[in-house]
MIBATOR-81271 format. One record per residue (C-alpha): residue number from 0; x, y, z. Coordinates in nm, 2 decimals, padded with zeros to 4 digits. Layout:
MIBATOR-81271
[atom NUM,[X,Y,Z]]
...
end
This chain:
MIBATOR-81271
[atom 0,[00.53,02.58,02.78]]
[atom 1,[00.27,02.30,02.85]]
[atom 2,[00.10,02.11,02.62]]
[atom 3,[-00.14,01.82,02.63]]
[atom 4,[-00.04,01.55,02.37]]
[atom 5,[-00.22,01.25,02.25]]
[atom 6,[00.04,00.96,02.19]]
[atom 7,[-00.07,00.72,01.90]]
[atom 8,[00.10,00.35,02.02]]
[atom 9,[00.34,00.25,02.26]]
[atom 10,[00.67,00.20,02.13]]
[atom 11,[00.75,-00.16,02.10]]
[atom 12,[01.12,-00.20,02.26]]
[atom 13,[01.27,-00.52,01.99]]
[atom 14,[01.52,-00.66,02.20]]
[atom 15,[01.52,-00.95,02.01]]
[atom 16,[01.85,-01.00,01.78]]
[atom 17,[01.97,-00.70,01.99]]
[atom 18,[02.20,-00.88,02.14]]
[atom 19,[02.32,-01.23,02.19]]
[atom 20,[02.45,-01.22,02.57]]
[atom 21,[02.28,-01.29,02.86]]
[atom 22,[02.57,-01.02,03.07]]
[atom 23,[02.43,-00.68,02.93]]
[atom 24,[02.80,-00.53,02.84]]
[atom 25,[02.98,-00.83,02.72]]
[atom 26,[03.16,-00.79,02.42]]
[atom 27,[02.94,-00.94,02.13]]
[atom 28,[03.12,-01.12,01.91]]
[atom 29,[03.44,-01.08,01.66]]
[atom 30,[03.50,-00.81,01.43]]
[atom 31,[03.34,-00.89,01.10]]
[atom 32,[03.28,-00.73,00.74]]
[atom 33,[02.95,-00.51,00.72]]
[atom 34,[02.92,-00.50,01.08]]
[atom 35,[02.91,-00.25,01.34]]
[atom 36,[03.02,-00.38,01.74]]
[atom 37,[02.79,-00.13,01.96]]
[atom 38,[02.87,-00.09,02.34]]
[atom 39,[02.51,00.09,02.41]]
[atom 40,[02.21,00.21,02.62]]
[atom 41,[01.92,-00.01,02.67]]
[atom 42,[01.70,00.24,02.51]]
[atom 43,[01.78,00.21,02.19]]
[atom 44,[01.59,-00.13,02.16]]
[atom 45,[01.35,00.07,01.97]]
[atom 46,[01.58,00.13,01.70]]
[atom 47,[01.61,-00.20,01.58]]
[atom 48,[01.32,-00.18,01.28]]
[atom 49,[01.54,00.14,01.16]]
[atom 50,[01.86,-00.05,01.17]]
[atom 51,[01.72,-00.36,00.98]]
[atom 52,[01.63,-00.14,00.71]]
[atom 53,[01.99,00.06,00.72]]
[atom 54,[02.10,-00.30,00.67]]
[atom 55,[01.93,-00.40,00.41]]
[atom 56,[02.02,-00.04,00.24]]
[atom 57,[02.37,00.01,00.35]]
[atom 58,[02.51,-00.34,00.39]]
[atom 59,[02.60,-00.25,00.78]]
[atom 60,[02.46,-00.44,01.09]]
[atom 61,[02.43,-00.36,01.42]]
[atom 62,[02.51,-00.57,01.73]]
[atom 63,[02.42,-00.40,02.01]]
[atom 64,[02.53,-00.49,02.38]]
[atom 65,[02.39,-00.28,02.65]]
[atom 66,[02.51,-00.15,02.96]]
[atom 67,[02.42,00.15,03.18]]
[atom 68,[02.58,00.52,03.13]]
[atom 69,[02.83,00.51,03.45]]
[atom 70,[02.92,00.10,03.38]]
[atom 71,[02.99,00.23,03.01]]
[atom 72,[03.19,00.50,03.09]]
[atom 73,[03.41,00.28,03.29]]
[atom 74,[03.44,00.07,03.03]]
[atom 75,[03.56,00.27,02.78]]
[atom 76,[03.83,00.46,03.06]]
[atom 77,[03.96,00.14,03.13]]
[atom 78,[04.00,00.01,02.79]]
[atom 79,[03.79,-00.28,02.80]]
[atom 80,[03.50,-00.15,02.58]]
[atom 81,[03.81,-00.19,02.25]]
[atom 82,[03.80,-00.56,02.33]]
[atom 83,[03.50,-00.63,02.14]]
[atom 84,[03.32,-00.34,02.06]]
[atom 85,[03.43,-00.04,01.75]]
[atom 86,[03.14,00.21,01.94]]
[atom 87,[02.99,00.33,02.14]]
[atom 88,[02.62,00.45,02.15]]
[atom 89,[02.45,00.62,02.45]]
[atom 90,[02.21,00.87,02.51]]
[atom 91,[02.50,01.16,02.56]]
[atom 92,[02.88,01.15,02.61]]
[atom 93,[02.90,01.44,02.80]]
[atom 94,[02.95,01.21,03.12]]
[atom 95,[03.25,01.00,02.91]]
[atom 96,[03.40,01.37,02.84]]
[atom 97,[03.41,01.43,03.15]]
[atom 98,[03.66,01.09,03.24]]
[atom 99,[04.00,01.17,03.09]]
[atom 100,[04.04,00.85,03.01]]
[atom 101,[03.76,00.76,02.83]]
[atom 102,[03.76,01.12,02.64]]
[atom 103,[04.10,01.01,02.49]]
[atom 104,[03.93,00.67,02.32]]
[atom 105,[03.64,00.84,02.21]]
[atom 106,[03.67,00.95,01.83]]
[atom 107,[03.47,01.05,01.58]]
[atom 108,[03.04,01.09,01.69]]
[atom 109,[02.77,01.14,01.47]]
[atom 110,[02.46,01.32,01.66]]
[atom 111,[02.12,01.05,01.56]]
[atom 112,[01.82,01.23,01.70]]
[atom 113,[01.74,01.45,02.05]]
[atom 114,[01.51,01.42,02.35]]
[atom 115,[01.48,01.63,02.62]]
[atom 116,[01.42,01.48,02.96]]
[atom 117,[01.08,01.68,03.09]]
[atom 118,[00.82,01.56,03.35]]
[atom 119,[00.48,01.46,03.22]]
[atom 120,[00.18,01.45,03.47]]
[atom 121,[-00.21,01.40,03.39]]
[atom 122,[-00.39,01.64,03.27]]
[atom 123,[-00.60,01.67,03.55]]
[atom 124,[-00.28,01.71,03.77]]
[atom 125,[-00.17,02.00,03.54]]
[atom 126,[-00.47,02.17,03.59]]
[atom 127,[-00.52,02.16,03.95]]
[atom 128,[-00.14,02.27,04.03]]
[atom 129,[-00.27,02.59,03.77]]
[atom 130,[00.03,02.50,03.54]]
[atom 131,[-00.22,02.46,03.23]]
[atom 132,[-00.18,02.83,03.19]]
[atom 133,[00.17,02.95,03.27]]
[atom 134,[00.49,02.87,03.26]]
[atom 135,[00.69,02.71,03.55]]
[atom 136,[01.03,02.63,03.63]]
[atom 137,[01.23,02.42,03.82]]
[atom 138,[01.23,02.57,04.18]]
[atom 139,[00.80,02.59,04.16]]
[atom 140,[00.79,02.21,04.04]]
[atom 141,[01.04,02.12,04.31]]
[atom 142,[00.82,02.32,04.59]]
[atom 143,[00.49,02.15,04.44]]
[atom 144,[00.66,01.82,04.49]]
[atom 145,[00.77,01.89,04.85]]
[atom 146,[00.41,02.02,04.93]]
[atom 147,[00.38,01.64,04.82]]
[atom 148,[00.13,01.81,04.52]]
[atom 149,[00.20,01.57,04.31]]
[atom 150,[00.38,01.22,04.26]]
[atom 151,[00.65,01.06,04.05]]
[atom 152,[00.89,00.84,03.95]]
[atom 153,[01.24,00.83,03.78]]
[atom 154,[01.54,00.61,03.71]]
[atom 155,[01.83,00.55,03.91]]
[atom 156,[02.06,00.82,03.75]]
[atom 157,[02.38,00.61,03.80]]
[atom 158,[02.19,00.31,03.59]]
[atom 159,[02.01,00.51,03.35]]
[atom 160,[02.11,00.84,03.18]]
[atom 161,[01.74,00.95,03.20]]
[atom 162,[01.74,00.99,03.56]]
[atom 163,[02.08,01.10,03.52]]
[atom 164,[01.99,01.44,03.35]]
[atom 165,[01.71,01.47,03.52]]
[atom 166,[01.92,01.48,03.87]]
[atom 167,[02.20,01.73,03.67]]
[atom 168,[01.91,01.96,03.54]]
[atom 169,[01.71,02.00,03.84]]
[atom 170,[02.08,02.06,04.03]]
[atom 171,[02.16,02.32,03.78]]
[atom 172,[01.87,02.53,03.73]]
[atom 173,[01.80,02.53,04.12]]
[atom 174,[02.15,02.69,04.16]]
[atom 175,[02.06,02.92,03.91]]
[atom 176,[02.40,02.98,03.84]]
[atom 177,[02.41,02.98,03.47]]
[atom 178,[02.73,02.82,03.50]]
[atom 179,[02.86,02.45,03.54]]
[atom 180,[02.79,02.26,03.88]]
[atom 181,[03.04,02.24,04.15]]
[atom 182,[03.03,02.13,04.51]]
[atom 183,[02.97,02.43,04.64]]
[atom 184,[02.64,02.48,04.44]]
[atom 185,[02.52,02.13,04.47]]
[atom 186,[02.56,02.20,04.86]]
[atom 187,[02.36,02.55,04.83]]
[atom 188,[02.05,02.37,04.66]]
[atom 189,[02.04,02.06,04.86]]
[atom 190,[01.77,02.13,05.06]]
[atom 191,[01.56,02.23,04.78]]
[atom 192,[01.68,01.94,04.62]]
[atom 193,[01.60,01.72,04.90]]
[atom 194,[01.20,01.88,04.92]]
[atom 195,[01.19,01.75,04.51]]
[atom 196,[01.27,01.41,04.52]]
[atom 197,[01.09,01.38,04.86]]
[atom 198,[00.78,01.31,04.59]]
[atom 199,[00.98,01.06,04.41]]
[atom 200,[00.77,00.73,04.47]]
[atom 201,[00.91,00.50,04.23]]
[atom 202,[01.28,00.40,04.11]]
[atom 203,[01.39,00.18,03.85]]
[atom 204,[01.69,00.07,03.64]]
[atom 205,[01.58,00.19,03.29]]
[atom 206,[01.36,00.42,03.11]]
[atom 207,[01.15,00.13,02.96]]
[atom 208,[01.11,-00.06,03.27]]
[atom 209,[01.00,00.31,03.49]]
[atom 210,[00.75,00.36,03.22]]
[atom 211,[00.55,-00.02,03.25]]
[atom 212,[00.61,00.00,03.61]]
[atom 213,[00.39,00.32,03.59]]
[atom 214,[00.10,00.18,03.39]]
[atom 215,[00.10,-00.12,03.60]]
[atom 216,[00.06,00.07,03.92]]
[atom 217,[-00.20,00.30,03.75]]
[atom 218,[-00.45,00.00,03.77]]
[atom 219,[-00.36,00.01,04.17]]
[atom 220,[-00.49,00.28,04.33]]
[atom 221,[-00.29,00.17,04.63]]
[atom 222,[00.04,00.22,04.44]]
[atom 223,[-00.06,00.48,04.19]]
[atom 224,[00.23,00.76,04.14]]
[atom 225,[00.16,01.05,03.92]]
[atom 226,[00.37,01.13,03.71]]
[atom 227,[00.70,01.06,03.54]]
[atom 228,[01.02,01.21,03.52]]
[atom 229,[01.15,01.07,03.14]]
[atom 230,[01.24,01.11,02.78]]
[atom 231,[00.97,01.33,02.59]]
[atom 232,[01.00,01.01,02.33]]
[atom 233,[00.95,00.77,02.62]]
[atom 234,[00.62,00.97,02.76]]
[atom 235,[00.50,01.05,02.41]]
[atom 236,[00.51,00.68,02.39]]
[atom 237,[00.28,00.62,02.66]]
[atom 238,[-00.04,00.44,02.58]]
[atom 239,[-00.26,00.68,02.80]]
[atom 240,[-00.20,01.02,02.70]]
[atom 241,[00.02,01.26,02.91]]
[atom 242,[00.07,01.62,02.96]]
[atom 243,[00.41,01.74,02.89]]
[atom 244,[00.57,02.01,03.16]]
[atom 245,[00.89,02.21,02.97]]
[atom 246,[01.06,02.34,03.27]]
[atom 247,[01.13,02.73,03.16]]
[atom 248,[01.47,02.73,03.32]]
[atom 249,[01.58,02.46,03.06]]
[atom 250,[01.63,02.10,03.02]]
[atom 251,[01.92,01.84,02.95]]
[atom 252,[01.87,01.67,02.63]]
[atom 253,[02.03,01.36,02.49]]
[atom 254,[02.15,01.40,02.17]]
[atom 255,[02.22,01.04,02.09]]
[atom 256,[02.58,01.00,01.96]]
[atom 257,[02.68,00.70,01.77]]
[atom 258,[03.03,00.74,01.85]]
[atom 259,[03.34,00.55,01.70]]
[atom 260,[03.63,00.42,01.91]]
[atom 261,[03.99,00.50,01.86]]
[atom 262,[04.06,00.19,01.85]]
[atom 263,[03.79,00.11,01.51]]
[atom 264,[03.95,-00.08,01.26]]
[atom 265,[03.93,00.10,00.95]]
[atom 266,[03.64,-00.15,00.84]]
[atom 267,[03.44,-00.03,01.12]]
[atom 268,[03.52,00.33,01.03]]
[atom 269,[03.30,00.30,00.72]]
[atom 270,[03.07,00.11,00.83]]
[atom 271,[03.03,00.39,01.10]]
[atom 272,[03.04,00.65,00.83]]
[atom 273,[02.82,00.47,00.58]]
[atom 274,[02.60,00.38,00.88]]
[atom 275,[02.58,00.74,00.98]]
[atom 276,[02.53,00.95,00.69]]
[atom 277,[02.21,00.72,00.65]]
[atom 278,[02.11,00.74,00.98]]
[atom 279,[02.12,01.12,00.95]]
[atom 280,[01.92,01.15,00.57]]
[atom 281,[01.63,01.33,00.55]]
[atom 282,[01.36,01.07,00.50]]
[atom 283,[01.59,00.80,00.78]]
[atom 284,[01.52,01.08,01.04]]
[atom 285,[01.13,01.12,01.00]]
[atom 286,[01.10,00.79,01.02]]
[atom 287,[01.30,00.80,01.35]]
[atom 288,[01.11,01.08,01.46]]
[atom 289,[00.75,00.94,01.39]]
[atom 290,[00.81,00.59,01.48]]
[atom 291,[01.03,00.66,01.83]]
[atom 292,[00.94,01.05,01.91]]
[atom 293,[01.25,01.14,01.92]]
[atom 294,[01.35,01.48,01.74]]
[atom 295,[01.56,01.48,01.42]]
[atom 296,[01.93,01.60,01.43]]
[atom 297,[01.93,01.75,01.11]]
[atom 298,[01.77,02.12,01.06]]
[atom 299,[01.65,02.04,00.69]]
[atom 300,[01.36,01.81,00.87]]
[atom 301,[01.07,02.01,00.99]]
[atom 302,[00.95,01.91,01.34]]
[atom 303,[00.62,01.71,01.40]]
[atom 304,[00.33,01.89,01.58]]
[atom 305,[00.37,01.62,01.85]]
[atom 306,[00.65,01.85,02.04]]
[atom 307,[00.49,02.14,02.23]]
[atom 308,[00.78,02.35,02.28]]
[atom 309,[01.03,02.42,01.99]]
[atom 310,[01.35,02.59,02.10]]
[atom 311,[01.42,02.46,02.44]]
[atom 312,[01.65,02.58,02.73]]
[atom 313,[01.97,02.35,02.76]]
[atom 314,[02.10,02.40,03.12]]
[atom 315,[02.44,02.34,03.18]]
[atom 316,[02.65,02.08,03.24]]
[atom 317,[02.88,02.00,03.52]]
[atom 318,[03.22,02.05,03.42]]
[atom 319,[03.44,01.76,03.62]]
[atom 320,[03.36,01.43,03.69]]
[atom 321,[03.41,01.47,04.09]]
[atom 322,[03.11,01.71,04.05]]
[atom 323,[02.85,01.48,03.86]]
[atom 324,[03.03,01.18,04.10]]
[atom 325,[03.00,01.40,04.42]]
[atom 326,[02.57,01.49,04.25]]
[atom 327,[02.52,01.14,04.27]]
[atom 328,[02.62,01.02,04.58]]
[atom 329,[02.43,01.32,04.77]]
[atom 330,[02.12,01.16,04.60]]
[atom 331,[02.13,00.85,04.75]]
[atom 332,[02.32,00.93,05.07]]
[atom 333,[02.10,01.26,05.16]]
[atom 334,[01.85,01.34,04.89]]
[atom 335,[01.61,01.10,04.79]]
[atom 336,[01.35,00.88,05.00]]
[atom 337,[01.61,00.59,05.17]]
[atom 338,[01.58,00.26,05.06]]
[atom 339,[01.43,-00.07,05.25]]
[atom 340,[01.54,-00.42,05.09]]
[atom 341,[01.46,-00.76,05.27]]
[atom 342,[01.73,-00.98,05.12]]
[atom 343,[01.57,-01.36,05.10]]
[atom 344,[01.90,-01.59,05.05]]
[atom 345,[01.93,-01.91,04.94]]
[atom 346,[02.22,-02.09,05.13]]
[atom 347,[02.12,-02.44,05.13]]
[atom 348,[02.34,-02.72,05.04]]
[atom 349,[02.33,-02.69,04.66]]
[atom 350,[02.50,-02.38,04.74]]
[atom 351,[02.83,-02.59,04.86]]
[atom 352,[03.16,-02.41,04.71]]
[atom 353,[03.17,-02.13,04.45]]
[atom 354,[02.78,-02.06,04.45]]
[atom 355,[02.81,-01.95,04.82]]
[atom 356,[03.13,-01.80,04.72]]
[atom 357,[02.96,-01.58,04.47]]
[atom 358,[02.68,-01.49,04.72]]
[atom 359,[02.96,-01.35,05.01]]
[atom 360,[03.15,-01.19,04.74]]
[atom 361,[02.78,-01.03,04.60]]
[atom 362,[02.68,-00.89,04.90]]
[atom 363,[03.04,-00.76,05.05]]
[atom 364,[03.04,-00.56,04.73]]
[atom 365,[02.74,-00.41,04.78]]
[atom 366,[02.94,-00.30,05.15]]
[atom 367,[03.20,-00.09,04.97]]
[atom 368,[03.43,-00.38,04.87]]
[atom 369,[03.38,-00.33,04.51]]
[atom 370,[03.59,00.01,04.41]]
[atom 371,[03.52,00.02,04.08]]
[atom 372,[03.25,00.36,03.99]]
[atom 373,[02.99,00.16,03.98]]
[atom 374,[03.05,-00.03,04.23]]
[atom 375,[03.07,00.26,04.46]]
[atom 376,[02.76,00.39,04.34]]
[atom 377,[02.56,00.07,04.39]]
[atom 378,[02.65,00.03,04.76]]
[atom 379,[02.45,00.00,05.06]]
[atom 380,[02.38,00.40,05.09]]
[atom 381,[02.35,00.61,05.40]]
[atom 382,[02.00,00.57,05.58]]
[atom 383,[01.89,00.26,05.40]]
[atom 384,[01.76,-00.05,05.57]]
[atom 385,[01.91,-00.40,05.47]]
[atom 386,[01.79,-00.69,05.65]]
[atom 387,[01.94,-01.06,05.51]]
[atom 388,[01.68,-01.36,05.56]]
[atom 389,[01.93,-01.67,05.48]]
[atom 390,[01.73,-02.01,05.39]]
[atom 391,[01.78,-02.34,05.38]]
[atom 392,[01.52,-02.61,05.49]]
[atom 393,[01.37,-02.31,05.69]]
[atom 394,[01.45,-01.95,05.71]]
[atom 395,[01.69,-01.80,05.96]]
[atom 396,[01.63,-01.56,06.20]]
[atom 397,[01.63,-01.18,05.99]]
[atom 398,[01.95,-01.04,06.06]]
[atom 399,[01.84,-00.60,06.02]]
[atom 400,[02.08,-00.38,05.96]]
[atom 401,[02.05,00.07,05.95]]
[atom 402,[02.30,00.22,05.74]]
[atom 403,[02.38,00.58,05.91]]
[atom 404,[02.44,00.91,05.69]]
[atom 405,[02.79,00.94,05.87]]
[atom 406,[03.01,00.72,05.95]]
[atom 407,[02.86,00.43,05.76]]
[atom 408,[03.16,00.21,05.81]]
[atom 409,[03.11,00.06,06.12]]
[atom 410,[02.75,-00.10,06.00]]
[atom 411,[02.91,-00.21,05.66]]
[atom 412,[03.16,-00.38,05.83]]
[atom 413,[02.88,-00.57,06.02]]
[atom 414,[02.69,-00.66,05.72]]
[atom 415,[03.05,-00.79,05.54]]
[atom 416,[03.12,-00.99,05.82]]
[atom 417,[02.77,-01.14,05.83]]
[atom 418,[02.79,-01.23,05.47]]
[atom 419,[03.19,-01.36,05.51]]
[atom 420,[03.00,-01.61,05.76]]
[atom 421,[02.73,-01.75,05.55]]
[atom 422,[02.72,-02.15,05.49]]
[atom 423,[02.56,-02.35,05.28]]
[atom 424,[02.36,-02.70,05.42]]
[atom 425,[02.03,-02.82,05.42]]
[atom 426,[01.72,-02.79,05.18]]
[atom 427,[01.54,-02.53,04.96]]
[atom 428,[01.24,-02.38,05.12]]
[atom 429,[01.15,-02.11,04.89]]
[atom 430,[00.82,-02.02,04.99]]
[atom 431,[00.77,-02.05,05.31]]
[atom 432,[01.09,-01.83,05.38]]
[atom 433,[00.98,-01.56,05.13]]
[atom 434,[00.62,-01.58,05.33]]
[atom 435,[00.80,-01.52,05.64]]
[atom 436,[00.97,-01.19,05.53]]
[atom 437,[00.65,-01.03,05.50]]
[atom 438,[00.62,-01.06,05.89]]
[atom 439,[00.99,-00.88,05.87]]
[atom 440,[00.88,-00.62,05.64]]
[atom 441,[00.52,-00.56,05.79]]
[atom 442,[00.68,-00.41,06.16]]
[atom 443,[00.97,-00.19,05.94]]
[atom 444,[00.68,-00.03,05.75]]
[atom 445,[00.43,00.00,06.02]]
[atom 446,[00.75,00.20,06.19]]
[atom 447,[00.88,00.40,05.88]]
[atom 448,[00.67,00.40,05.60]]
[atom 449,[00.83,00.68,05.36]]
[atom 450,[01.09,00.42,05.20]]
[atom 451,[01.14,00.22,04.88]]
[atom 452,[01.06,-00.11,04.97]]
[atom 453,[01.18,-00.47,04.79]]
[atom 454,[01.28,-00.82,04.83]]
[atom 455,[01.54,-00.94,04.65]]
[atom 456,[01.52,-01.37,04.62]]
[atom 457,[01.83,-01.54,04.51]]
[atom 458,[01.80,-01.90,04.48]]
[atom 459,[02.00,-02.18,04.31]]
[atom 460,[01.68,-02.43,04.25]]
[atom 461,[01.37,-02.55,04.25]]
[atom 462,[01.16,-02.53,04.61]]
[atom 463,[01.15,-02.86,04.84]]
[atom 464,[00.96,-02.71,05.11]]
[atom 465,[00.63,-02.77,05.19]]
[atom 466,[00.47,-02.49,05.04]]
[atom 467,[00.48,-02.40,04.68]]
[atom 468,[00.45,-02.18,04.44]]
[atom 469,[00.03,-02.19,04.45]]
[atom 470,[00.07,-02.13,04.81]]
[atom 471,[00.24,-01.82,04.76]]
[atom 472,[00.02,-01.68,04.49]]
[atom 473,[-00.29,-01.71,04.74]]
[atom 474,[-00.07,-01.55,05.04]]
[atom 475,[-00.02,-01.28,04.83]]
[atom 476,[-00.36,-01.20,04.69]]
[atom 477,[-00.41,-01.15,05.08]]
[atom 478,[-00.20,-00.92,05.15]]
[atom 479,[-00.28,-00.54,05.23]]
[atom 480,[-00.20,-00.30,04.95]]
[atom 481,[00.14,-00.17,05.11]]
[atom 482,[00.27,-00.47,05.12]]
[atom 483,[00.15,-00.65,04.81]]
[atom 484,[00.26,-00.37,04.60]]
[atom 485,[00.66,-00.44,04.71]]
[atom 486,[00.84,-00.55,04.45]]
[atom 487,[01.00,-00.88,04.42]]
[atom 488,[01.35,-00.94,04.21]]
[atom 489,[01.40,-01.28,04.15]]
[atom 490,[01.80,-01.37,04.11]]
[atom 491,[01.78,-01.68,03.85]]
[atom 492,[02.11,-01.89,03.95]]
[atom 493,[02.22,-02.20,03.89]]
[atom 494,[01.90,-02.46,03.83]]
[atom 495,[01.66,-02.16,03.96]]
[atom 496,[01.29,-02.30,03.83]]
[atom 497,[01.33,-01.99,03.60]]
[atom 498,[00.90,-02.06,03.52]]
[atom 499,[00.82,-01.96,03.86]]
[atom 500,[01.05,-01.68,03.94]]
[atom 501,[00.90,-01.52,03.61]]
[atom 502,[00.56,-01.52,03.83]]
[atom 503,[00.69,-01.45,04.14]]
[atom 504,[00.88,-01.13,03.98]]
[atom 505,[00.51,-01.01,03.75]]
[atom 506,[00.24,-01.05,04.07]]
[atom 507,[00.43,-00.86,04.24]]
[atom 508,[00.53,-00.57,04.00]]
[atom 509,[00.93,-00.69,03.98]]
[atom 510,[01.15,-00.80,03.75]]
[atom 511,[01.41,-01.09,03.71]]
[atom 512,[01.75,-01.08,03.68]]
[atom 513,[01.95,-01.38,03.56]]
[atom 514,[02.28,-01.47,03.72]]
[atom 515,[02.31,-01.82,03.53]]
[atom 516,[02.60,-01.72,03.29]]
[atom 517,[02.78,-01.40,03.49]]
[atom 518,[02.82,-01.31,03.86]]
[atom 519,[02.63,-01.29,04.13]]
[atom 520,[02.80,-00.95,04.17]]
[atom 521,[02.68,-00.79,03.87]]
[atom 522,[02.33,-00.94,03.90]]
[atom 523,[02.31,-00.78,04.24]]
[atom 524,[02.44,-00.44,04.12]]
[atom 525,[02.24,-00.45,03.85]]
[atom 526,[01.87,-00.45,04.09]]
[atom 527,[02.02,-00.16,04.24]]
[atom 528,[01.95,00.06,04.00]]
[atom 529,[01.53,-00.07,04.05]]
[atom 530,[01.57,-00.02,04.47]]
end
């Protein structure tokens, strides 16, 4: 079913007094009476109004630390997540059910609220693919969107467990199996696969991040995508209003689980249960469902008009973790468009010692060095284009580098041995070396155009070169559309001029990630999930 819906205003994500860590999954403080430690995803920002009032009427707090689904789930297999967290909070633990490991730790969950993970297009889109009258399912959306019909983006489903059941529910009802995902299915609908996310213009980290990254582009008509692949609640949140598509072949939902740990304390326990039966009253969860759009988990609360289709479809789920593992590396290795990133890297002498430590030991994890999940999942994937620009007082020569669909090793080992080399000597010419990789980037796109472009810029402080940050800003009002519209992720690090990366990251439609009080790595694994 399809239904044009009118969102009133955007939901306001409150990060503030969300968290007190600048390393989005460090543990957040010691245990304490009357408060709740809460290992969670990034989209629960938005609950923070709700939770003030539970605190005020139920004595708990919340302190939330965020971390992505597969980064979680490692977490909590490992054991690490009992060090300074009593729960754990994400959008689903069907993933962390999957990880013996983590299973074993989880303990007693409390279903919050649902949303279903649909695509929402224009009106005028719906209409002229002739979906405004009938239903459609998943294999006439994916063909549609290898016909290049239509546009869109989603999140990086090892960051974000958006894109995450949007990958799983597109897998599943394209085998049209009926039954759990396995290698052999995923192998039997990866062509079709392949011809859906061919349409797939725009990645990021996080739902909230896809979503302004949309608006912003929709005053470019240069960089304008579609449509978006989200959480009804996120696209019922959008300030211009969006048509809804409810595949008819079913959907993954999150059910939002506020899940205790096996290791809780018996203080947390209450507060979890206290917390929870709250959470989970009648008038709590209209609230929750008119101020976040997310549907109610209890039956006894009638659903708002706002959600077109009732009773929806759940596909299934795959039902081992090598499955949804093997699922995601086909993505980036064979499915999706391949990637371009034009790394600009600060190595001059303020770098000296464990700075330009860091940097080697960020970028030969990003070769395959770093075994952890995530780690494998945010390596350089097959077909994707990584070209390092090293700067000092000028930039280096661009060292460019093809990763192949087989045999990747070989090229890995090139780029690891490139960044084992890298010294540190000389000045910090910001500018001009980020102006020069536009030259570097201009001949890759004139040659292969269909690719997700970005720069990444990691520098340790402020720009002594001869051009500045004014300079840039004019260079880059001149640039043609396919090039101004690459995004830019500034990596704050040591004394970075944190001011000017903040506008170097919002003309150009990025985002900044700050490495001042945790690794390079995890900064650098982090902007995967945006590439």
């Amino acid at each position: 079913m399809i239904r044009r819906l009118i969102p009133a205003a955007a939901v306001v994500a409150l990060l503030a007094g969300c968290s007190d860590s600048t390393d989005p999954a460090r543990p957040v403080g010691d245990a304490a009476p009357g408060t709740l430690r809460v290992l969670a995803g990034s989209e629960l920002a938005d609950l923070q109004p709700i939770l003030d009032e539970a605190a005020k009427a139920t004595g708990i707090s919340v302190k939330f630390s965020f971390t992505g689904t597969v980064e979680g789930a490692e977490k909590v297999a490992s054991g690490a997540a009992e060090q300074g967290f009593d729960a754990v909070w994400f959008s689903s633990n069907r993933y962390l059910e999957l990880v013996p490991e983590a299973q074993k730790r989880l303990s007693t969950p409390a279903k919050v609220m649902s949303s279903p993970v649909v695509l929402g297009l224009p009106a005028a889109k719906v209409r002229e693919l002739g979906w405004d009258t009938k239903r459609v399912g998943w294999a006439e959306i994916a063909e549609a969107a290898g016909a290049q019909k239509f546009t869109y983006g989603m999140t990086d489903p090892s960051a974000s467990n958006s894109g995450f059941s949007a990958l799983v529910g597109v897998a599943a009802a394209l085998s049209g199996s009926g039954s759990a995902l396995d290698a052999a299915r995923i192998d039997a609908v990866a062509p079709q696969l392949k011809q859906f996310f061919s349409a797939q213009k725009l990645s990021a980290g996080s739902s909230g991040w896809l979503s302004e990254a949309y608006q912003r582009r929709a005053q470019d008509p240069g960089a304008r995508v579609d449509g978006l692949i989200n959480y009804e609640s996120v696209l019922l949140s959008m300030p211009q209003p969006l048509t809804l598509v409810y595949p008819s072949d079913g959907v993954v939902t999150a059910d939002y689980p506020l899940t205790l740990l096996t290791s809780a304390s018996s203080e947390a326990r209450e507060a979890h249960r206290k917390l929870s039966d709250h959470l989970r009253s009648a008038d709590v969860q209209r609230k929750i469902m008119e101020t976040t759009h997310r549907r109610p988990a209890v039956p006894q609360v009638q659903l708002d008009g706002k959600f077109a289709t009732k009773d929806l479809v759940e596909l299934p789920f795959p039902g081992s973790q090598s499955a949804v593992d093997g699922l995601i590396t086909t993505y980036f290795d064979q499915l999706r468009r391949p990637s371009r990133t034009l790394y600009v890297l600060d190595t001059s002498g303020s770098m000296q010692g464990d700075r330009i430590d860091g940097l080697r030991q960020a970028l030969t994890g990003l070769t395959g060095a770093d075994e952890s999940l995530a780690g494998r999942f945010s390596r350089f994937h097959g077909r994707e284009q990584v070209t390092l620009l090293p700067f000092s007082s000028s930039a280096q020569p661009a060292l460019k580098y093809e990763v192949p669909q087989n045999d990747p090793r070989p090229v890995l080992d090139q780029i690891r041995a490139t960044a084992t080399n890298l010294d540190a000597s000389g000045g910090t010419a910001i500018y001009s070396s980020l102006r020069g990789g536009y030259d570097v980037l201009r001949q890759q796109i004139d040659a292969d155009p269909n690719r997700f472009t970005s720069i990444v810029l990691m520098t340790d402080g402020e720009n002594t070169g001869s051009e500045g940050i004014t300079d840039f800003q004019l260079f880059h009002l001149s640039l043609p559309p396919d090039l101004k519209s690459i995004p830019i992720f500034p990596v704050l690090f040591g004394e970075s001029a944190a001011a000017e990366m903040e506008q170097v990251a919002k003309m150009s439609g990025g985002k900044v990630f700050d490495a001042r009080s945790r690794s390079l790595s995890a900064a650098f694994k982090e902007i995967r999930g945006y590439q």
